[in-house]
Structure formats: C-alpha cells, structure tokens
N, C-alpha and C positions, 0 to 999 in steps of 0.2 A: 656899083657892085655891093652884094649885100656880104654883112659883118663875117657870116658863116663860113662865106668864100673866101672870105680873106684869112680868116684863122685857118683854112685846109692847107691856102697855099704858105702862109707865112710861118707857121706854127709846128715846125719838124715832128717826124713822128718819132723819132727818138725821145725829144722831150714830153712828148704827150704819153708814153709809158712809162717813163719815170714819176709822171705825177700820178700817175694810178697804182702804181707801183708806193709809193708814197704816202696816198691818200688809202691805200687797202691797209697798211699799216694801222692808220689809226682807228680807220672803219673795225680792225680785227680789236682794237683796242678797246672800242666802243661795245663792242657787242662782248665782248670775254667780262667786262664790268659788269652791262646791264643784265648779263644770264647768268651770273656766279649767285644771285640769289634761288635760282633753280637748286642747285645742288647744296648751298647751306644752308636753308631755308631750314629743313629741320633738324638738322642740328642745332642752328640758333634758335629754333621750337623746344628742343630739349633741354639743353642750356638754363633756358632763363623760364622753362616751364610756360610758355607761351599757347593761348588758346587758336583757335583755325581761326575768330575773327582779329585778335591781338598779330599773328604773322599777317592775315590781310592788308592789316593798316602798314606794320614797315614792309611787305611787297608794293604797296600802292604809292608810300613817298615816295619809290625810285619815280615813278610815274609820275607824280607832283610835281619834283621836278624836273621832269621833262618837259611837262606842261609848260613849264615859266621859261626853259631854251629854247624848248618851240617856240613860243610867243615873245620874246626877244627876240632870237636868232634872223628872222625875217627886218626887222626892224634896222638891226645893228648891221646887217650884210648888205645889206641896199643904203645906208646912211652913209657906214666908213669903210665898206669893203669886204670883200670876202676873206681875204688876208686875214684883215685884224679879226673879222668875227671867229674864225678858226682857232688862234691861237687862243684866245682869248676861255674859250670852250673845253679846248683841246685839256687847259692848266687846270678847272676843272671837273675837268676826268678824269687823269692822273691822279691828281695830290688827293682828291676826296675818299677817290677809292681805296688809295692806299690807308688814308686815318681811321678807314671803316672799320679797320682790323685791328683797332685796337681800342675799339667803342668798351669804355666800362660798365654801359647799362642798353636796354634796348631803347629807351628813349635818344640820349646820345645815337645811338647805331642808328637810330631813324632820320635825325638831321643832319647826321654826315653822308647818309645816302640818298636825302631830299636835296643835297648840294652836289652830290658827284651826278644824280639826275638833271641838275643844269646844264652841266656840263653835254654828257651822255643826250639830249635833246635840241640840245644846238648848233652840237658837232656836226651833225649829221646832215643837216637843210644846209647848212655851210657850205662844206664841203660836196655835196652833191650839185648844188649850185655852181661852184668853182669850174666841177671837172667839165659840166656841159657845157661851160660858155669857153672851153680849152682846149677843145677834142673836136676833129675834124666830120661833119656833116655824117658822112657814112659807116663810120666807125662809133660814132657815140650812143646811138643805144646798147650796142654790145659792151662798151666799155662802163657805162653806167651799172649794167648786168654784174659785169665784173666786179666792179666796186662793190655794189652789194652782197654778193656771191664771198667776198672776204669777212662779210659778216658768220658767215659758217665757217670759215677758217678760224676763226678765235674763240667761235663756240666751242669748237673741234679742241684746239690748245686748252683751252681755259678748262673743260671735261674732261681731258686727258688727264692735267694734272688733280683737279679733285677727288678723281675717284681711286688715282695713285697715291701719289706724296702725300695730296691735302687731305685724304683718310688718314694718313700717319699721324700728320702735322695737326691735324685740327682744321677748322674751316677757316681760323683767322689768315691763317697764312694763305687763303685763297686770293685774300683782299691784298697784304701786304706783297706779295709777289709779283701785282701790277703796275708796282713802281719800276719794276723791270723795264716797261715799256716804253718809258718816260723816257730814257736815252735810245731810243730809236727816232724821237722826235725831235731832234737838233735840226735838222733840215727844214722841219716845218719854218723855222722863223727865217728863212734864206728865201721862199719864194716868193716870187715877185707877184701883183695883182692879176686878175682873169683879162685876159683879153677883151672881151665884150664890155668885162664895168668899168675898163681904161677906157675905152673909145666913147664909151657913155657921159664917163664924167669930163674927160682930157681930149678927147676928140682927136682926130688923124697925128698929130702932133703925139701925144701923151702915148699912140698907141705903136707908134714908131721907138718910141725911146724905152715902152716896157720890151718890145720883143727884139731891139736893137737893130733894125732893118730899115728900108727905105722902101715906101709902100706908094708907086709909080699913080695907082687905080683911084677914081674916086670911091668914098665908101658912103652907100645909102646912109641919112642919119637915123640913129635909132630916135624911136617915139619915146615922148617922157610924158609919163605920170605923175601926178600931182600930188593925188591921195591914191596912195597904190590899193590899200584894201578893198577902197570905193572896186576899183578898175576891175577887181574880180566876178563883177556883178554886172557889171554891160550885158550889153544885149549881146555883142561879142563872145563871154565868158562865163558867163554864167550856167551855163548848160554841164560846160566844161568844170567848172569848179565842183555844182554840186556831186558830178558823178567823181571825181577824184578825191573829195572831203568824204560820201559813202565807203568807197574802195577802202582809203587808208582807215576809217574810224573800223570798218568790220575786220581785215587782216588783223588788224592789232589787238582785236577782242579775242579772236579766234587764237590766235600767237600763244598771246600772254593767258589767257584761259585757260587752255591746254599745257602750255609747258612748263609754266609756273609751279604748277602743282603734279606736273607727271611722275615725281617718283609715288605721292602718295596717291595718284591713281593708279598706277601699278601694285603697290602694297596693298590697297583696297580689294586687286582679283586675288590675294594669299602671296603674294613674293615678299619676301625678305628684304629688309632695308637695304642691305648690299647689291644686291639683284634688282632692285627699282632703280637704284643707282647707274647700273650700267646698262639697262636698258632703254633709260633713258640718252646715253652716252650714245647709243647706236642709234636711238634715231635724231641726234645732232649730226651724226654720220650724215646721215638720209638729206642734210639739207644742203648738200654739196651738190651733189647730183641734179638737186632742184634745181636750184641757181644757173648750173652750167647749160641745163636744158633749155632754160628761161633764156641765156644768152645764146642760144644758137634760131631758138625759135622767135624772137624778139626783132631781128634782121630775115628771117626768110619766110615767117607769115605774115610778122606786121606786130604792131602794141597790140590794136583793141582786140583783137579777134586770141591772142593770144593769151593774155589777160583775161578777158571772159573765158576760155577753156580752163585754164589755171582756177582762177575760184569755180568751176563746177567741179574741178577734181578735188580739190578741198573740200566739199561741199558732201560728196559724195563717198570720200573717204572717211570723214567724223559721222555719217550717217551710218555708215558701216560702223565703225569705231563703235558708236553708240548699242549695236546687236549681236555683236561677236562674245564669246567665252572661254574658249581655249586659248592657252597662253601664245600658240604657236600663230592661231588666227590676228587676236589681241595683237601682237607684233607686226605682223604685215601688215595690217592695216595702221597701225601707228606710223611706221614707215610711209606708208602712202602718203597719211596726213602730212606729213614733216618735208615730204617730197612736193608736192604740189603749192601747200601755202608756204613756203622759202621763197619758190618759185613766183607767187605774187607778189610777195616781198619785192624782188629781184623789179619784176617787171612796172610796178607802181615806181617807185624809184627811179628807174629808168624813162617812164612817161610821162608821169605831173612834169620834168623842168621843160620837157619840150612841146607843151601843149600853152604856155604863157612866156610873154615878151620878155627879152631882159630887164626893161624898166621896172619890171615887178617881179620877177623871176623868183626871188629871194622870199620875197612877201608871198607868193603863192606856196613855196617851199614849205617856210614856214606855219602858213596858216593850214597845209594837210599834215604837217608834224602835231598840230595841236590837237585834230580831231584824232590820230594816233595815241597820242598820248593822253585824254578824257577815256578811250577806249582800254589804255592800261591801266587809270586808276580806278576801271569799273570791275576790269576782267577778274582779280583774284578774290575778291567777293562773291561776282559772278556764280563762279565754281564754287568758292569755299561753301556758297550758299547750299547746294544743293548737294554737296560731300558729305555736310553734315546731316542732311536730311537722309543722306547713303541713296541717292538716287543720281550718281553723276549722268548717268546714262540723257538724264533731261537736257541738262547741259551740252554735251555733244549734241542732240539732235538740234538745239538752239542755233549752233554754230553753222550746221549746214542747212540750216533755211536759209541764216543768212549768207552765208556763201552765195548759195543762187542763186539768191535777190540779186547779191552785188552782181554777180553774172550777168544778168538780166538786164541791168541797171547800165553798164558798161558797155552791150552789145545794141542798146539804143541809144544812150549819151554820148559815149565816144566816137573821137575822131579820129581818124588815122593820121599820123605823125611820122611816119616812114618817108628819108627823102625830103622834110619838109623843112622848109629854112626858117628860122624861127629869130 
C-alpha cells in the first residue's frame, strides 16, 4: 500500500485542519513581513532621503535573504526534519522583523531585514512541504491552495494596519507590531514530524508511534536518494523541474516588480501619496479572490491546465495594465493583475511538492524557492530601472511576455498531478 493511502486512512481530518489552520497562521506571518516593505518603502525613502537605486538595494536584501532560506531550507528539511526546519525559520521571522523597527540607520535596516529574509524564505518550502506529506490525496491540492491563499490574509491585516494606525504611528511600528505574532506560535513547537519523513526515515515502526496507531497494511517503501539535487535532473525530472524553476523564477518577478513599487506607480499617473496608499490596499483585496479561485479550480480542472490559464491572465492583464490611463481603468486592471498572479501563486505552491518524491521533496521545494527569490532580488531594480527613465509602461509589458512564455512553458512541460500518489 502506498505512503498517500495510509496517511488518508490513518491521519484524521480533524487534525489535518488544524495543521492548516496552524500553518496559515505563519504563512499570514510570512507574507504581512515580506510585503510591509510595500507600504513603508517610502517613507523610509523620505526619512533617510533615500534615492530609487538606494530603496532598490534594502528592497532586494529581503530577497537576499530569502535566497540563503531558500537555499538552506531544502537541505535542513530533508537532513533533520520539517519540524526542526520550521521552527528554526519560523524564529527568524519573528524576531528580525520586529528589530527592523527600530534600525538606527538604513544600512543597519538592511541587515536586519537580510536576516528576517532567512527566515521569510525558508519558512515557506518548510512548511509547504510539511502539509503535503500530512494531508490526505484528495484534499491536498486544495488545501495547499489554501495555505497559500493566507498569504493574502496577512497582506490584507498587515495593509489594514499601515494605511490606519501605521500612518499615525509611523512606519516603525509596522515592523514592531509583528512581534504580535510571535505568540500565536507556541503550538508550532508541539508538532510532531510529517508523516511521509517518519516512515522515510523510521520506517512502519517510527510511523506508527508519530501518529499513535497500529497500521495492520504493509506500506510500499519510499525510494531514497542519495544526492537529492543530482535527482532533479534524471531523465525522470528534469522536464519537471525546468518548467517549475521558470514558473516560480517569472511569478516572483512579476509579484515583486509590480508591487513593490505600486504605490509609487500609482503617484506616477497624479494620485496622492495617501491615495496610492490605499489603492494599493485594494488590490491586496484583489488577491483573496485569486487564491480562493485557484482553490476551487486546482481540484475540478486540474494543476497544469490551470496554472497555464492563471499566467495568461496575468499576462494579459499587465499588458493591459501597460495602455490604460484613466484612473478608473488603471484600477481594474490592477485588480485583474493581483487577481490572476495570487492566483499562480496559489497554484505553483500547490504543484511543485506534488510533482517530486519525498526523498527530495524538500530539496525540490527549496530549489524552486531560490529561483523565486534571484527573481526578487532582480524585480525592484527591474522596475526602479525604468521608473526612473519614466517609462514603467516598458516594464509591465516585460511581465506579460513573460507571463505567456511561462503559459506556454507549463501547457507543454507539465504533468498532471491530480489524483496522483506521489
């Protein structure tokens, strides 16, 4: 009997919401850190009199390191565990974010948030790795979705408050307020290991004593890799990896390009700092919807066919984004944008863990985390580049070529993973 079936039957689904339930927590954690530079970005531009390339370089350390969790996180979750690599991540996210806020110089502010990006990039591949190997066959793409989909939840909080209190307060208190969060995370150090990397490492035995059952069945043995990196690249995976390393390297350009700097592409068509502000707060709105679509279409079309429609709508909507000029146009179609690419968000996330074995699971995680995260420390350059040239327009249209490449890319790369025991 294979690993999958025995976690549907043995693995309640009581507790398998709890841990998503759980795990959205920190997921909301993660992303209210890494998008809070969205919204204080220029204030700490005015502040410290900071130029479009000077904010580039502290946007890009968060990305830095993420670079180095990504490129850990795979290593450390497949070695000692998903467990430990969570926590481990989890601490910091937390604590760095919080000392952000009270960086005496921007230099300081840049290596306390090159250390809360270790965090913010590790967490991530962790955890998503965790819930797939937790989460019963038929419900785990959707639940993946889910997970993700709380990334917009803490955009949503974390925007609420800046455009509220943390106008009053100032931007520091953006940072310091996510020490808040830090006690929603006592649980995290109570859970016990993934099912699939107990039965990997501890075999029928180890996997009986995490889930406290007695398991009658014999269970297929999982395949073990040696050098897991190599493994990505078989004649098996390789197909696989490259389209999933594109996917996630373009969403994150297109993301972090665009939102990074959305208030001051909005002050760019004539609005008001205030007014770029919360224009941008509604289309953080806009990526809820995304998400939840992504989870509904992710179980009744399928990943790849899903996923390739997803970045054409991306793709399609920055290309608009790109020729529009009235404020009211300008806005729907930013919406759109924010609508669609969540939405690949959602659905990438949801498909790299189940398109590689658990012997590497982690390691493929991680290795699409890093092409993510090379693509955030290009993205605010990207833009800054061509803002300052006052031609953003170039840039959007940049985004939705590649959008459709990736489309293209996915709709003959991809496999279908729907149903698939893995």
């Amino acid at each position: 009997m294979k690993i999958d079936t025995i976690v549907s039957r043995y693995v309640p689904l009581s507790r398998q919401r709890r841990l998503l339930l759980l795990f959205s927590l920190a997921w909301m954690a993660d992303a209210a850190g890494v998008m809070l530079i969205t919204f204080t970005l220029p204030s700490i531009m005015k502040e410290w009199n900071l130029s479009l390339m000077e904010a580039s370089t502290i946007a890009s350390s968060t990305f830095i390191g993420m670079l180095l969790g990504a490129l850990s996180s795979g290593f450390i979750a497949d070695m000692v565990g998903r467990k430990m690599a969570m926590n481990f991540y989890l601490f910091f996210t937390v604590f760095f974010t919080v000392i952000d806020g009270f960086a005496p110089t921007p230099v300081m502010f840049m290596v306390f948030r090159f250390l809360a990006g270790v965090g913010y990039g590790g967490l991530m591949p962790s955890v998503n790795a965790y819930l797939s190997e937790s989460v019963s066959i038929n419900i785990r793409g959707r639940y993946l979705v889910l997970l993700e989909a709380s990334w917009a939840v803490g955009s949503i909080l974390m925007a609420t408050y800046a455009v509220t209190l943390g106008v009053r307060f100032g931007w520091r208190s953006d940072y310091i307020v996510m020490g808040l969060w830090g006690l929603l995370f006592i649980p995290f150090l109570t859970v016990s290991e993934s099912p699939k990397y107990v039965f990997l490492k501890s075999g029928k035995e180890g996997l009986e004593k995490v889930l406290n059952v007695r398991i009658s069945e014999d269970i297929d043995p999982v395949v073990k890799t040696r050098v897991p990196i190599g493994a990505l690249f078989t004649r098996e995976h390789y197909r696989k990896t490259i389209m999933v390393w594109i996917s996630w390297f373009v969403v994150s350009l297109v993301y972090y390009g665009l939102f990074i700097w959305l208030p001051k592409i909005f002050a760019s068509s004539g609005m008001s700092e205030a007014k770029s502000l919360w224009f941008t707060f509604f289309m953080m709105l806009a990526q809820l919807p995304g998400y939840l679509s992504a989870a509904y279409c992710i179980e009744k079309i399928g990943r790849r066919i899903s996923l390739a429609v997803y970045f054409f709508g991306t793709g399609v909507s920055a290309l608009l984004f790109s020729l529009v000029s009235g404020t009211v146009s300008l806005i729907v179609v930013a919406l759109s944008a924010s609508f669609f690419c969540l939405g690949v968000w959602g659905l990438v996330y949801a498909y790299t863990p189940e398109l590689f074995p658990t012997s590497f699971r982690g390691t493929a995680n991680g290795s699409a985390g890093v092409m993510a995260r090379i693509a955030g420390i290009i993205a605010p350059y990207f833009t800054a580049l061509f803002m300052r040239a006052g031609k953003v327009y170039y840039a959007l249209l940049s985004f939705a070529i590649l959008c459709v490449v990736a489309g293209v890319i996915v709709f003959i790369l991809g496999e279908e993973t729907k149903g698939v025991e893995t």
